[in-house]
N, C-alpha and C positions, 0 to 999 in steps of 0.2 A: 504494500500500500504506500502512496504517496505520502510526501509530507504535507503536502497540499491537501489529499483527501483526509487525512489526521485531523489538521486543523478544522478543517469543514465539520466532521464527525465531532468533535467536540465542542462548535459553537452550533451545533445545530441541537443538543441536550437541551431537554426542556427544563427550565426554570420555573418556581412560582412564587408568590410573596405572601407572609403571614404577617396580616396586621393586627397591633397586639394592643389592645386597651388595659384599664387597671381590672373589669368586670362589674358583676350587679349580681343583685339576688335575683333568684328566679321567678320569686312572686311578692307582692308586697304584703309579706303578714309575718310577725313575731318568728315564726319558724324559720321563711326563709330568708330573713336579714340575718338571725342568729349564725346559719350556715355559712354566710356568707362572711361575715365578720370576722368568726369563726378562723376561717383560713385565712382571712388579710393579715387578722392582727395576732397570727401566728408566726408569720414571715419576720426570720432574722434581720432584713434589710430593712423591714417598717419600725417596730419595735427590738431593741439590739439588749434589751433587759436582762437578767439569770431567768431563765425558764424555773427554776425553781422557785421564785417570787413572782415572777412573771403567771404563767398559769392558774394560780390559786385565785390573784386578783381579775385577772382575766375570765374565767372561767366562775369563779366565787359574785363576782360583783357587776364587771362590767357589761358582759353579755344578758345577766337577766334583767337588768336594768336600761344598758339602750338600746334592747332589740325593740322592746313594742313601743317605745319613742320614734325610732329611726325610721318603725315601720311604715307609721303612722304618718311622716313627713313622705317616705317613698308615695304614700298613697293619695298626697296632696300633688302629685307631678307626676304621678304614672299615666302612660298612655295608651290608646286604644289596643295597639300593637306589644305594650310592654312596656320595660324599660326605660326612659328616654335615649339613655348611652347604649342601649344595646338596636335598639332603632332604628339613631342616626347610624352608629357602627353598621349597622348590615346596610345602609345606602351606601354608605360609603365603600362599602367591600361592591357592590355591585356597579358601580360607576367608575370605581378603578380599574375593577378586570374587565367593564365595556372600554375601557377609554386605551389601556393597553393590547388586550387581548391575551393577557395568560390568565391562568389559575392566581387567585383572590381569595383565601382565607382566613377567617377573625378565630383567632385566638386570645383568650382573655387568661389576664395570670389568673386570678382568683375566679371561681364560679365555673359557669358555662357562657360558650363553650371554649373547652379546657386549651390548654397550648399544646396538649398532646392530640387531641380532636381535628386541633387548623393542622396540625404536621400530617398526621394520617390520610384527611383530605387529601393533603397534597402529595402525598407518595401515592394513593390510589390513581389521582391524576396522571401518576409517569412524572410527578418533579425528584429529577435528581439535584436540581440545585435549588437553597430558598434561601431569598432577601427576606429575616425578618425584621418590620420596620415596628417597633412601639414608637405611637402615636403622643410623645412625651417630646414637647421642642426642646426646651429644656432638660438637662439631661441631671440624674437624680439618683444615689444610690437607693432612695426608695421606690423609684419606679423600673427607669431604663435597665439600672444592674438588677432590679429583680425580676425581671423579662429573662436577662441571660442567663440567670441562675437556674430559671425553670426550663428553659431551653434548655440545658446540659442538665438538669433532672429526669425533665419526661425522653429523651433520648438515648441515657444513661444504658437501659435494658434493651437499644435496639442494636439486632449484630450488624445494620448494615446503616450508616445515617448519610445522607445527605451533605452535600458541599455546603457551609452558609456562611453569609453575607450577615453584617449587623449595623442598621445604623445607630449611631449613638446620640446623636443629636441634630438639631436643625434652626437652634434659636435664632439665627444671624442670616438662615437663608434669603437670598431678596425676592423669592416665591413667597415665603412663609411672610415677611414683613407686609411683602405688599397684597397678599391677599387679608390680612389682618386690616392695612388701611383701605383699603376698598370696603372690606366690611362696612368699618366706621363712618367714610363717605356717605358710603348709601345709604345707611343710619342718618344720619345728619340728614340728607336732601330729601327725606319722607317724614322725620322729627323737628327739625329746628336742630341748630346746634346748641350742644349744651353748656355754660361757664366752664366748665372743668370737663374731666377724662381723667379715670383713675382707673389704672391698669391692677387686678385684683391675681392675684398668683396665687396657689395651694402653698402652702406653708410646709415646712420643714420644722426638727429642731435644731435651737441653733449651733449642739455643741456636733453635730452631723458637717455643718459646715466650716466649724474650727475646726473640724479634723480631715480634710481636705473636700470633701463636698461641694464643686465649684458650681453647685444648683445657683447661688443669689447671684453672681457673676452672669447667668447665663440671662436670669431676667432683668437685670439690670441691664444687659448690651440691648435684649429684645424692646423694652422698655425705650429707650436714646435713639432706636434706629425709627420704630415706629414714629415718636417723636419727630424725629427728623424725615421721615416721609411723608412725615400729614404737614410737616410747619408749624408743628405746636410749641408755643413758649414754653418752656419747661415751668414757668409759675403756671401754667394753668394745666398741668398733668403731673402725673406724679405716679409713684408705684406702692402698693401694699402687701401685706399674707394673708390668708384666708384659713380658715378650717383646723383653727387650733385645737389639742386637745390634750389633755393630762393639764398638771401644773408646772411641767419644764419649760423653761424658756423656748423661743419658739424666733425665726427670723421675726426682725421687725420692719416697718411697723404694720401694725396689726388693722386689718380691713374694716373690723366694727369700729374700732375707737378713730382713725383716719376719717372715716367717713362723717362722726359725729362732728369729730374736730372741723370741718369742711366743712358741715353747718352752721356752726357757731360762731365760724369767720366769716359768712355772710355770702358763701355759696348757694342758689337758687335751685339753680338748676346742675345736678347731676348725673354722667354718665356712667358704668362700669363696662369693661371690658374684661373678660376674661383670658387669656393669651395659654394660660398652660394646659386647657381645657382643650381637646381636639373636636369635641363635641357635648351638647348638653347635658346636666345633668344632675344631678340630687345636691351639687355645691354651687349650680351656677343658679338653677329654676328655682329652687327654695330657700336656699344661703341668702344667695344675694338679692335675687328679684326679691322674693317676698321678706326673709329678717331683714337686711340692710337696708330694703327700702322704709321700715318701721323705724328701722334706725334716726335715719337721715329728717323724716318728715315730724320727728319730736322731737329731733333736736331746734328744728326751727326752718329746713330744708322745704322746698317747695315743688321739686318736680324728681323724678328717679327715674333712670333708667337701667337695664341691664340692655347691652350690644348683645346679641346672640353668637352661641362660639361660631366656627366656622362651618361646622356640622359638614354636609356635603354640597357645601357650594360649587359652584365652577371655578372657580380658584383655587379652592382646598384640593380639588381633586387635580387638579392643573400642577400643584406643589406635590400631591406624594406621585405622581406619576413622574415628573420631574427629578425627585427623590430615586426612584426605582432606577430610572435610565442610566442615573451618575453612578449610582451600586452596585448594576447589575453589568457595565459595560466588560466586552470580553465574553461576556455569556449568551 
């Protein structure tokens, strides 16, 4: 055989991509939040505590305590089809594999469906090679490195695995940016613009990022570039955390008390954007739209809004197709 027909033979191997979210419970009721919890805040990468103190409290307190809370909020924003994040995720899986033409599977670290589930998918289809992309601009050891860790768990047990590809990040892409301001744009030309823009990010803790964690780096660059694609004065935009939890410190500053603060200085009207959010969800529809709008409008605030993530816009999907071609070249 030639070296020419080698070559040929080996870029002609089919490829496919597993796109990976954090996941969602399967139903919104006490049981299946609990399961779902469950396996999140069992993950070494989320919680990094002694499982010997770790579990009692976990298991002893926290779980029977914010499951039928959580539930109850899942069931303020659940939609016809489900989920919201797992919803938009399956548009999204099917506008990418139309827009590209390969094999498109969602795998979610936690829940269904599982990262061992999108991989199988994909070996059934004949992928011998897979870009997997978590859906994480921002890159995190509580997200993006717990994508790879279950990657190399759920394929631990198989004798034969696949070539992959990983991306790690994309906070700085000028797809990802500018599909972010075009968001906000078209927001603006159907709302009015708003006095401010405050870019609202999932939170970390902070001693995660004294210990090398370059997640607040990552939103702070996304934060400046957006900034500077919209033309926004940096006094009338700014960045926050969302979604604290425990009593450990936590990146700052912190999204409720920001927003209050931004009331009380005689902000009218404001906007949030979500940026680390790839699509909606139980921190963006109920966090933010509905607590922080309660927030904002008692503190003295007069208009709120949440920008919606990127879900499956034409741009979003313009960006991880984008994404695939740069990771997958040679394949």
């Amino acid at each position: 055989m030639s070296e020419q027909s080698i070559d040929n033979n080996i870029q002609t191997r089919p490829y496919g991509v597993l796109l990976v979210n954090l996941g969602t419970p399967d139903e919104a009721t006490p049981a299946g939040v609990k399961r779902f919890l469950s396996e999140f805040l069992h993950d070494h990468r989320v919680v990094d505590m002694n499982r010997w103190l770790w579990c009692p409290i976990l298991h002893g307190v926290i779980l029977p305590i914010r499951s039928p809370k959580v539930a109850k909020l899942y069931q303020s924003v659940w939609m016809d089809d489900g989920s919201p994040l797992m919803v938009y995720s399956k548009r999204q899986q099917q506008a990418l594999s139309e827009q590209l033409g390969v094999p498109v599977e969602l795998g979610m670290t936690y829940g269904n469906p599982s990262m061992l589930d999108g991989l199988d998918a994909l070996k059934r289809q004949g992928c011998e090679r897979v870009l997997v992309l978590p859906l994480y601009p921002q890159y995190s050891r509580t997200t993006t490195a717990a994508v790879f860790d279950k990657v190399a768990k759920v394929l631990k047990a198989r004798a034969d695995i696949p070539e992959l590809r990983f991306v790690n990040h994309y906070y700085d892409h000028p797809g990802y940016i500018a599909a972010l301001a075009e968001s906000v744009e078209s927001f603006w030309q159907q709302n009015g613009k708003a006095d401010y823009l405050l870019c609202s990010f999932h939170g970390i803790p902070k001693r995660y990022a004294d210990h090398g964690d370059p997640y607040p780096q990552h939103c702070n660059g996304t934060t400046a570039l957006l900034a500077e694609k919209l033309g926004m004065p940096r006094e009338q935009m700014s960045m926050s955390y969302q979604s604290i939890f425990g009593r450990e410190e936590w990146l700052k500053p912190y999204t409720e008390g920001t927003i209050r603060e931004l009331a009380q200085k005689g902000v009218k009207r404001l906007d949030v954007i979500c940026p680390a959010f790839s699509v909606d969800c139980l921190e963006t529809l109920e966090e933010i739209a509905e607590g922080c709008k309660e927030v904002f409008l008692e503190a003295g605030g007069e208009s709120f809004n949440l920008i919606p993530c990127l879900n499956d816009n034409p741009a979003h999907i313009d960006l991880m197709a984008s994404l695939v071609q740069q990771h997958s070249q040679g394949w």
